[in-house]
C-alpha positions in Angstrom: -20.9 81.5 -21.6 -20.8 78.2 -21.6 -24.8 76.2 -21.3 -22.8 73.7 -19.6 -21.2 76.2 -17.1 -24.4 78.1 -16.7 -26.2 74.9 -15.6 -24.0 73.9 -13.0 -23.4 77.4 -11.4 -27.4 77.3 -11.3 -27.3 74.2 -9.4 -24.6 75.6 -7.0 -26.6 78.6 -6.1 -29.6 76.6 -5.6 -28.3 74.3 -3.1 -26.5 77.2 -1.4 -29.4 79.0 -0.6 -31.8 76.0 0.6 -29.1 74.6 3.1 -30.6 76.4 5.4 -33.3 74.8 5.5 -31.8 70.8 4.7 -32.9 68.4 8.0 -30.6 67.2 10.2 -29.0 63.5 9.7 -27.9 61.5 11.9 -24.2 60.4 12.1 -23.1 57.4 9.6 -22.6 54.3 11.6 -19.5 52.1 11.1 -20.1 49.0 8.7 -19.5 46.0 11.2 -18.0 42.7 9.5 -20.5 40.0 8.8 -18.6 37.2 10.6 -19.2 39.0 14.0 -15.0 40.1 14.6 -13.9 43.0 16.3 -10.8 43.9 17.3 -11.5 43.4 21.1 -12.6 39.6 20.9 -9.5 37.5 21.0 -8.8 34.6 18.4 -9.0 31.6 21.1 -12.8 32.6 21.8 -15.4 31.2 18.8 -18.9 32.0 18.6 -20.7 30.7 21.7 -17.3 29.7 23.1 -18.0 25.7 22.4 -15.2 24.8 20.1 -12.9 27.2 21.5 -13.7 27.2 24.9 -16.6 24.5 26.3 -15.3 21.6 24.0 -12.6 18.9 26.3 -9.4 19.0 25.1 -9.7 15.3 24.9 -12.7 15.3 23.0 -10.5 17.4 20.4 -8.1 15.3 20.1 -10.2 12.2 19.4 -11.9 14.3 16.3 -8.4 15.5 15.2 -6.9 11.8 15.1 -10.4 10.7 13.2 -9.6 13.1 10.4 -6.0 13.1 10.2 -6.8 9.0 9.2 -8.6 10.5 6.0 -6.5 13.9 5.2 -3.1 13.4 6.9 -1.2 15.9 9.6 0.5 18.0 7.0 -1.4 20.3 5.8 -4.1 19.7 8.1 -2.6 20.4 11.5 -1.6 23.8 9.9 -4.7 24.6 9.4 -6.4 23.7 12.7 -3.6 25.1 14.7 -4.3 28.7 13.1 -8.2 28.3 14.4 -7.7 29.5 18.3 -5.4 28.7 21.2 -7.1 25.6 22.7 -6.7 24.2 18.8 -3.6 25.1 18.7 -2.5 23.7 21.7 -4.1 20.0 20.8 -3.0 20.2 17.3 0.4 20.3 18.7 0.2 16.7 20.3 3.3 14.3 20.2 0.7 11.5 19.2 -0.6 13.0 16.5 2.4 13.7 14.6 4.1 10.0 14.7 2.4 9.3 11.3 3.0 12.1 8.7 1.8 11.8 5.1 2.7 14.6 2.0 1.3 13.7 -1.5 0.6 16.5 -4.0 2.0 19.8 -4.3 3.4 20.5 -0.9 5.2 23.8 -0.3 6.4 24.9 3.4 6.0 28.4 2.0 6.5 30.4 5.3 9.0 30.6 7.6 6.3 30.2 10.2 5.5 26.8 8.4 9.0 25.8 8.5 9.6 26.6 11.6 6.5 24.8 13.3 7.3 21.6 10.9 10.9 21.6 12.5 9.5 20.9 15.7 6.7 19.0 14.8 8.5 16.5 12.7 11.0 15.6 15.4 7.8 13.4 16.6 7.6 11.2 13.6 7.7 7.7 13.4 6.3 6.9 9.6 6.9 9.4 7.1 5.0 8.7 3.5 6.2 10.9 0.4 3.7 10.2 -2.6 3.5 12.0 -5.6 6.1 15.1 -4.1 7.3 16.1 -7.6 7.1 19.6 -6.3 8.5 19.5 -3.2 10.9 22.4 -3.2 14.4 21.6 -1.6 14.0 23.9 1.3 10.8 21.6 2.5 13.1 18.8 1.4 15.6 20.0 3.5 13.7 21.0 6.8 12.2 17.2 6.1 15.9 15.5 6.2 17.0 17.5 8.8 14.2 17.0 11.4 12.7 13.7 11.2 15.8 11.6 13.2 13.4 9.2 14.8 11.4 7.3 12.0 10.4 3.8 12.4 9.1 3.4 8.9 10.0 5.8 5.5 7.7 5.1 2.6 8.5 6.9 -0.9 6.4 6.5 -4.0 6.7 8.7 -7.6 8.3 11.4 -5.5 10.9 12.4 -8.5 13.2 13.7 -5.6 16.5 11.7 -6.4 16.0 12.6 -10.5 16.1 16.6 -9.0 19.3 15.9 -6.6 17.0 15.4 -3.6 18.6 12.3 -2.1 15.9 10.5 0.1 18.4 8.1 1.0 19.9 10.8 3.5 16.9 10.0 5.8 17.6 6.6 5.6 21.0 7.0 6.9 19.6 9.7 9.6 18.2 7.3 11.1 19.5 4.3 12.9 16.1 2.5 14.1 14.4 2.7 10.3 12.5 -0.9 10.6 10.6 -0.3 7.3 11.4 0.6 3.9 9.5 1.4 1.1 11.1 2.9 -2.2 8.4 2.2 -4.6 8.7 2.9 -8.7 12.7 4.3 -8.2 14.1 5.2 -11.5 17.0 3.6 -13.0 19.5 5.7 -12.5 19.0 5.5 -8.6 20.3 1.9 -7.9 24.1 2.9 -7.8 23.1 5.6 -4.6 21.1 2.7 -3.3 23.5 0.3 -2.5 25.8 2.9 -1.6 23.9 3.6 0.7 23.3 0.3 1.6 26.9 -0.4 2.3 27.6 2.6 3.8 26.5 1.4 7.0 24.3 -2.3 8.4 20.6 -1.5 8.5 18.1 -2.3 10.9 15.5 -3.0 8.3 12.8 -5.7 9.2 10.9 -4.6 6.0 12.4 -3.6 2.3 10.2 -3.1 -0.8 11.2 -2.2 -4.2 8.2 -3.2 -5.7 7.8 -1.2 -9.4 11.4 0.9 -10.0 13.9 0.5 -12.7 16.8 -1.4 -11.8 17.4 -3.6 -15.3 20.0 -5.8 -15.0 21.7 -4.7 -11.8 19.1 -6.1 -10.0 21.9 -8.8 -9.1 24.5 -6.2 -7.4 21.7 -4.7 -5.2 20.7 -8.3 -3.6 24.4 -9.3 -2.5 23.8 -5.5 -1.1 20.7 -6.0 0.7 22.0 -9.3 2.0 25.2 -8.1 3.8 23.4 -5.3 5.1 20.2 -6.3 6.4 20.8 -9.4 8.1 17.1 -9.1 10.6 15.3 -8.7 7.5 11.9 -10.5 7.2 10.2 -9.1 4.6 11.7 -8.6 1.2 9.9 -7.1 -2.2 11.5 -6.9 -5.5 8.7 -7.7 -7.8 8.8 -5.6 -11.4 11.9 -4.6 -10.7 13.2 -5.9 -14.2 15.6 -8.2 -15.3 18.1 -10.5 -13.0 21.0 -12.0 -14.1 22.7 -14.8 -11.8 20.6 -14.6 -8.9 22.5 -14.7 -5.5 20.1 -16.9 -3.5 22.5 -19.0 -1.8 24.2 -15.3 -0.5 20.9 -14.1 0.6 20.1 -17.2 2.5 22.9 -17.2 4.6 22.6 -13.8 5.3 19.2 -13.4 5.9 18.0 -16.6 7.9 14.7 -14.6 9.0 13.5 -14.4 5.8 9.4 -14.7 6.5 7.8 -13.2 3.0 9.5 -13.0 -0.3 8.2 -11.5 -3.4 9.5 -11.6 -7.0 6.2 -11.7 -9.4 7.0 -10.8 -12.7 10.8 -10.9 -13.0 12.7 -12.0 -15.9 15.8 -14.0 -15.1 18.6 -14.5 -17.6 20.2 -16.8 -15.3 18.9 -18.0 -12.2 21.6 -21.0 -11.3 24.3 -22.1 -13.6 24.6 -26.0 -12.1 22.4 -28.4 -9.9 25.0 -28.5 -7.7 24.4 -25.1 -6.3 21.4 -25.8 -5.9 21.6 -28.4 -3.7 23.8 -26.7 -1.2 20.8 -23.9 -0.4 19.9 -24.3 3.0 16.5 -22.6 2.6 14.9 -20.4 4.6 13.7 -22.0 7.3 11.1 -19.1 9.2 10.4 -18.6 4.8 6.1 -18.5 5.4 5.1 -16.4 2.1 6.7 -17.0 -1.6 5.3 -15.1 -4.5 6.3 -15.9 -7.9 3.3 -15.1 -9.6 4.3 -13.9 -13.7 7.9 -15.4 -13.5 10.0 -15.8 -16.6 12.9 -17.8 -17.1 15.2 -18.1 -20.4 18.0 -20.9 -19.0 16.7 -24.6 -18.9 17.5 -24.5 -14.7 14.0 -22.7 -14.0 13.1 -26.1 -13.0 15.4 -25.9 -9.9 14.1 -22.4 -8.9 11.7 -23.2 -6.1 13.7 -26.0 -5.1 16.6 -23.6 -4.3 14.7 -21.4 -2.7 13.3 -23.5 -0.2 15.8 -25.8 0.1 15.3 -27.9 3.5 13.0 -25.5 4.9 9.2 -26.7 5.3 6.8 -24.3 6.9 5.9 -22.5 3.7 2.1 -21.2 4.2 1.4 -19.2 1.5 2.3 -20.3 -3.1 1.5 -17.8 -5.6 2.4 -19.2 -9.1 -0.5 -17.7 -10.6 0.4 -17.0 -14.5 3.0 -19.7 -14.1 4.4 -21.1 -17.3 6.1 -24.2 -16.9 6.1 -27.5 -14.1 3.2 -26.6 -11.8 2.5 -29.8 -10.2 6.4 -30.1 -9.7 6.6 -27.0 -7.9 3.5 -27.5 -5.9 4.9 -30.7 -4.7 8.0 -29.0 -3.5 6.2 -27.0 -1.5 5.3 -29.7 0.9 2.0 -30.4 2.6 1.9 -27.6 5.2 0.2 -25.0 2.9 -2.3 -22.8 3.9 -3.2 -20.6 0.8 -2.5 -21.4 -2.7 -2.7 -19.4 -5.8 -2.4 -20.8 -9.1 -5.2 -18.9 -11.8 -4.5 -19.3 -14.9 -2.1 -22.4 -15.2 -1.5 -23.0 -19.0 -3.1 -25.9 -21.1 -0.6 -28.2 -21.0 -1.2 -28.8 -16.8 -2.1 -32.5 -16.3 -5.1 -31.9 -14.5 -5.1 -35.4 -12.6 -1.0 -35.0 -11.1 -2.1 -31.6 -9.6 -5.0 -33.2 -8.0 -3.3 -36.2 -6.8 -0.9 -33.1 -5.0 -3.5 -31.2 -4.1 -5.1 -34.3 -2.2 -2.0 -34.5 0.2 -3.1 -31.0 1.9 -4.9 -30.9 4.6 -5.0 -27.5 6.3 -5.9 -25.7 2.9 -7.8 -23.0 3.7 -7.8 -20.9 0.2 -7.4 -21.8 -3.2 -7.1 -19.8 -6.3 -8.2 -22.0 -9.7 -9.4 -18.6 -11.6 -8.9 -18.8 -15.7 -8.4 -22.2 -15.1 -10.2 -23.6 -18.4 -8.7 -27.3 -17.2 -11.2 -26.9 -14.0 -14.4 -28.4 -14.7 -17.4 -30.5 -12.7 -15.1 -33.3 -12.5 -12.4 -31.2 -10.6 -14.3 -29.5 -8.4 -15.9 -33.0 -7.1 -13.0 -34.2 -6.7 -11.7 -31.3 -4.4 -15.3 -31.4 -2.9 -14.0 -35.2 -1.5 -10.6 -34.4 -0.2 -9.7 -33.7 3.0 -9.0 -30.1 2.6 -13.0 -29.6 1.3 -13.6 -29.3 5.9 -10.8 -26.6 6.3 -11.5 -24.5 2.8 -12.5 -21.4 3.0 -12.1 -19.1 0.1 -12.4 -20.7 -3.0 -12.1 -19.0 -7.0 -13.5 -20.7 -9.6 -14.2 -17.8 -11.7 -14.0 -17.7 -15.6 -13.5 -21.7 -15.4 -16.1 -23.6 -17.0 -17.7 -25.2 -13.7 -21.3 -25.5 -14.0 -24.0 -26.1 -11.3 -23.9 -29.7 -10.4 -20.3 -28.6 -9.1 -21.0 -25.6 -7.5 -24.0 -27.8 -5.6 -21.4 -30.5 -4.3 -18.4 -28.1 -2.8 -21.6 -26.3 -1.0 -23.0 -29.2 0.3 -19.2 -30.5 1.3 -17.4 -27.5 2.0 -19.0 -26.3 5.5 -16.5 -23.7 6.1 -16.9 -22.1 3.0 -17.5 -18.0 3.0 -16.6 -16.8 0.0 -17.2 -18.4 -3.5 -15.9 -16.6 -6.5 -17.9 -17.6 -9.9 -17.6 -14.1 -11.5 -17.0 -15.2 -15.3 -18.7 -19.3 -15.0 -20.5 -19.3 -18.3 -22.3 -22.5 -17.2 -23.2 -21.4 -13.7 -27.2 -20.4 -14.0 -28.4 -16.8 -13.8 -27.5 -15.4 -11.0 -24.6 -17.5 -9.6 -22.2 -15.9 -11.5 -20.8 -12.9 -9.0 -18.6 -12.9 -6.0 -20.5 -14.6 -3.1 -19.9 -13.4 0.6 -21.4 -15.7 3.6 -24.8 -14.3 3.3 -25.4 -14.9 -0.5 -23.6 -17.9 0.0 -26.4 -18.9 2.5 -29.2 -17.8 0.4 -27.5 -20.0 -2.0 -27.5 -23.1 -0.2 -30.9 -22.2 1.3 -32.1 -22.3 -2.7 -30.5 -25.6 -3.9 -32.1 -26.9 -0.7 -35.3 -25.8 -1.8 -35.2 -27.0 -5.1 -33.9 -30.6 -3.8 -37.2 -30.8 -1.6 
């Protein structure tokens, strides 16, 4: 026989003939879960019953608002509402669901999820889609079809009209869309957008295009947006590319309530083809906000641009020419005298320093001024400013990587009473120390420091 076999029919006998003799165990006792669940204790009752039972509904709600400002309702909401009744019942506020934000990877996997979306989203007011390359078309679709109430639609780097997923369906869902943000659309979208633009009028008080592809049709889509949108006030096509013959007499006339207009860094072929159309532009006259900052022209008529713009209206507030190339001090006299905030950094060389201050000497309700990368702004420009009349109403003032040195920085502090923040980030003959961003406390410990050194 086997010594393998032999051994183990040994063993057996052995423990055959002492059973009789083995002590009595007790009976096994059923492994309970170390999160304290059993099957008896409902889901709406948490340990100690504070959050699901103690805890004011109200008080909830206030916590769930607080972090929906940092994480958004979607996914979030989904997650709380899964925690207990009470939870449930206050994640599924009307309030908290007029604001819904979806960046990243979201997927309405679950039928469940799609089905408590669909009645959650017919509460929104302002819907964000950011970075939704993966959005699948059902989520798309359960999106589209339940959000008829939005105020404001807001889409950036989504990549849903390069997979078929036209977000200009929502846009046409909804009648009392105020504000509209396609941000970084690629080129191939423009010819849906102003179909969709002349499909039916829009509503729109707000429009930014700010960052997408539209070339050289830029043109086409501005006679769009002006037949459409006659209430707009605010209007953004900066780096949207290249624009032919620029149809701002059409948008002028269509748009009268025209309050902020931005077009930094466009390129235009052709802006106006005779002085004559310029001069019939009526303006904008409610126009309180122009921003041409990194404008390019290639015609000779870029001398006429702000001019056209304007026209005869004269409450412009805000200038940014910052980066501008050509006739500075002519288009800062254009602007009239009722500015409020002017940006011009980094004007090129050939800016006669003393015309822009004798413009610059006509304002009197300045209250910030941009001169950054200004190498034409030294000691003797800044004392001048210092003696104006706007040095009682300024502000904000930027003076960084000019070459300003103290004795200029001493007289706008001792002049410029309303001053609170001093930029001299860059100011190579500023002393050690000076050269940061100053808020109204340094900018006391400053003046507290030349005071102490005049004494």
């Amino acid at each position: 026989m086997d010594l393998r076999l032999l051994s183990k029919k040994i063993l057996l006998d052995e423990s055959s003939s002492d059973s009789d003799y083995a002590p009595e165990l007790p009976p096994k006792e059923k492994k309970r879960r170390s999160d304290g669940y059993s099957r008896e204790k409902k889901l709406d009752v948490a340990p100690e019953g504070l959050w699901g039972r103690d805890i004011p509904p109200e008080v909830l709600l206030c916590i769930f608002r607080r972090a929906l400002a940092s994480q958004g309702a979607i996914p979030l909401l989904f997650r709380l509402s899964r925690v207990c009744t009470l939870w449930r019942s206050v994640a599924r506020t009307e309030i908290l669901w007029r604001r819904i934000i979806l960046t990243g990877n979201l997927n309405l996997k679950t039928s469940i999820q799609c089905q408590f979306a669909c009645d959650r989203l017919r509460h929104a007011r302002s819907l964000t889609l950011s970075n939704c390359r993966n959005l699948s078309a059902k989520a798309f679709e359960t999106i589209s079809d339940s959000c008829r109430q939005l105020d404001e639609l807001t889409v950036s780097k989504s990549g849903l009209l390069s997979r078929g997923l036209s977000v200009l369906e929502i846009v046409l869902n909804n009648s009392s869309l105020t504000h509209l943000s396609l941000l970084s659309l690629p080129s191939g979208s423009i010819g849906s957008l102003k179909e969709a633009l002349e499909k039916r009028a829009l509503n729109l008080r707000f429009l930014n295009l700010r960052g997408s592809e539209f070339t050289c049709a830029l043109s086409l889509l501005v006679s769009a947006i002006a037949a459409s949108c006659s209430y707009l006030r605010h209007l953004d096509l900066s780096e949207t590319g290249r624009a032919g013959f620029f149809p701002i007499h059409e948008l002028q006339l269509k748009c009268p309530n025209l309050e902020v207009l931005s077009l930094d860094d466009l390129l235009f072929l052709e802006p106006f083809p005779i002085s004559n159309y310029v001069k019939s532009c009526p303006g904008f006259p409610c126009l309180n906000v122009l921003t041409l900052a990194k404008a390019r022209f290639m015609t000779p008529s870029r001398t006429w641009f702000l001019e056209a713009i304007l026209g005869e209206s004269g409450d412009l507030k805000a200038l940014d020419i910052r980066y501008w190339q050509v006739s500075l001090v002519d288009f800062i006299s254009v602007a009239g005298t009722t500015l409020r905030r002017l940006y011009c950094g980094s004007w090129p060389k050939s800016v006669n320093v003393q015309s822009f201050l004798a413009v610059l000497s006509t304002y009197t309700e300045l209250v910030e001024l941009d001169l950054s990368h200004c190498f034409g702004v030294n000691d003797e420009v800044v004392m001048s400013l210092a003696d104006f009349s706007l040095a009682s109403t300024l502000e904000v003032l930027d003076l960084s990587s000019t070459v300003v040195t103290q004795v200029g920085v001493e007289r706008i502090l001792n002049r410029c009473n309303c001053l609170r923040s001093l930029n001299l980030t860059g100011c190579r003959g500023a002393p050690r120390g000076w050269k940061r961003d100053h808020d109204p406390e340094s900018l006391q410990e400053l003046r507290s420091a030349i005071n102490k050194t005049l004494e």
